[in-house]
C-alpha positions, 0 to 999 in steps of 0.5 A: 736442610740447615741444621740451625735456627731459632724460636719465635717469641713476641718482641716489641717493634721499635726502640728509642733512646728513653727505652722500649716502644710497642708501635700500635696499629693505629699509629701505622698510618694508611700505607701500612695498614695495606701491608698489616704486619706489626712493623714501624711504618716508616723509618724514624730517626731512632730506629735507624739499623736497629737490631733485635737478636735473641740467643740462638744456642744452635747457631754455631760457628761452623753453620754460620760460616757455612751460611756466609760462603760465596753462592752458598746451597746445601747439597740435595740429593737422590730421595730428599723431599721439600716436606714443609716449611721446616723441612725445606731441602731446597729441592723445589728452587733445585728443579726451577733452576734446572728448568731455567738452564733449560735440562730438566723438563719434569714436573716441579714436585719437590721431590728429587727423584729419577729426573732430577737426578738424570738432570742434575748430572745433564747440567753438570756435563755441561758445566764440565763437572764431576758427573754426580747427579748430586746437587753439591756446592759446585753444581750449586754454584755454577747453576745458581750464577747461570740461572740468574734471570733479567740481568738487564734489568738490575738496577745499577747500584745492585751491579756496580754499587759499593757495600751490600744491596739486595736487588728483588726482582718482583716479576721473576720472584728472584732476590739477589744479594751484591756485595760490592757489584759482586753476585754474593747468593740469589734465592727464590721468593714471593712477594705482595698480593694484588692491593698488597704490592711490595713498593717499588724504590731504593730503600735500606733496612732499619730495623731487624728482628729475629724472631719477630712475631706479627701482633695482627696475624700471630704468625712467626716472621723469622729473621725480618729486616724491614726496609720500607715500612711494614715490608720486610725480608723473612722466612715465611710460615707457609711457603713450599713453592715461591710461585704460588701465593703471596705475602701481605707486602713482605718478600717471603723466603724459606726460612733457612734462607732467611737465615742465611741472608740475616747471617750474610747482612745484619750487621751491614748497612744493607741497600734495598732495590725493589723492581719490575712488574707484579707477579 
């Protein structure tokens, strides 16, 4: 886990030159209010690469160059458990991800016990790293570049384009961040629910709020970057498995992985691709 993040607090939703504007449900128009969050629901020109950042003390420098490193996991080890959504140990997408490099057969629990282990150290002899049975950042490196999944199907801009594009493929519930066509991280997440959907496109974010707070739903939405309207990036207030449920629209992240991608991008000009079939 993280040893770093913020508080939630109710902020307003857009900023103009002549001063603060709350954006009230009823100015949403029809296709945000299928995705109610409480964000602007389009991208005005004065709301272009706005954003709110609160102070957040225990941010320091070492836990935020940690977060920007190439391909960046904290390490798992024997006995770490996914407890709730503020006590994620990355163990869950650790036994994804050893599913899809086809060495662990076991039940996705969020614990990491004996069968992890035995194959965490499986992928690292095939790797040909030192056979630990610990998830560090070289295990986390390797896997996380060899289990990403559809490269076929990235859009091109997201392999080959200049700048920063996050590629969210709906259908394998992967986002992939790219700097420079360079894989920079990937992470699991979920998206809309059916009558929900997040939209298909090329879009970029607009809007960017740290400790945003939906007004509708009163749940926090931590580190949010919006990039179509209501949808945004943001750590979830429920999420433990990224293959069960869904958002309102939102593509929904653990939290510290929120964090992370904020820390990565908020003060870029970060290009969206939104693609594949619902799932």
């Amino acid at each position: 886990m993280w040893r770093a993040g913020g508080s939630a607090s109710t902020v307003p939703v857009a900023m103009t030159g002549a001063g603060t504007v709350a954006v009230a449900f009823t100015l949403l128009g029809p296709t945000a209010l299928a995705h109610p969050v409480s964000q602007p629901a389009s991208q005005p020109a004065s709301v272009v690469n706005v954003t709110h950042e609160a102070t957040d003390p225990a941010t320091g420098a070492d836990a935020r160059l940690k977060l920007r490193k190439r391909l960046a996991h904290e390490t798992a080890v024997r006995g770490d458990e996914d407890r709730g959504v503020h006590a994620i140990e990355h163990v869950t997408e650790l036994q994804y991800r050893l599913r899809r490099a086809d060495v662990y057969r076991g039940p996705v629990t969020g614990y990491f016990g004996g069968l992890t282990h035995a194959a965490v150290q499986r992928f690292q002899r095939r790797a040909d790293l030192p056979v630990s049975g610990t998830a560090d950042r070289a295990t986390w490196k390797v896997l996380l570049k060899r289990t990403v999944r559809n490269r076929d199907a990235l859009p091109r801009l997201c392999t080959n384009g200049t700048g920063w594009h996050a590629c969210y493929d709906r259908s394998r519930h992967q986002l992939t961040l790219w700097k420079r066509g360079r894989l920079w991280n990937t992470w699991l997440v979920r998206g809309g629910d059916r009558g929900y959907e997040t939209r298909t496109g090329t879009f970029r974010v607009f809007y960017r709020d740290r400790d945003h707070v939906s007004s509708i739903y009163g749940t926090a939405m931590p580190y949010s970057q919006f990039f179509s309207g209501g949808q945004a990036f943001h750590g979830s207030p429920s999420m433990l498995d990224p293959y069960e449920g869904h958002s309102h629209g939102c593509v929904n992240m653990y939290n510290e992985d929120a964090r992370q991608l904020w820390a990565l991008t908020h003060k870029v000009n970060l290009k969206v691709h939104v693609y594949g079939k619902w799932s």
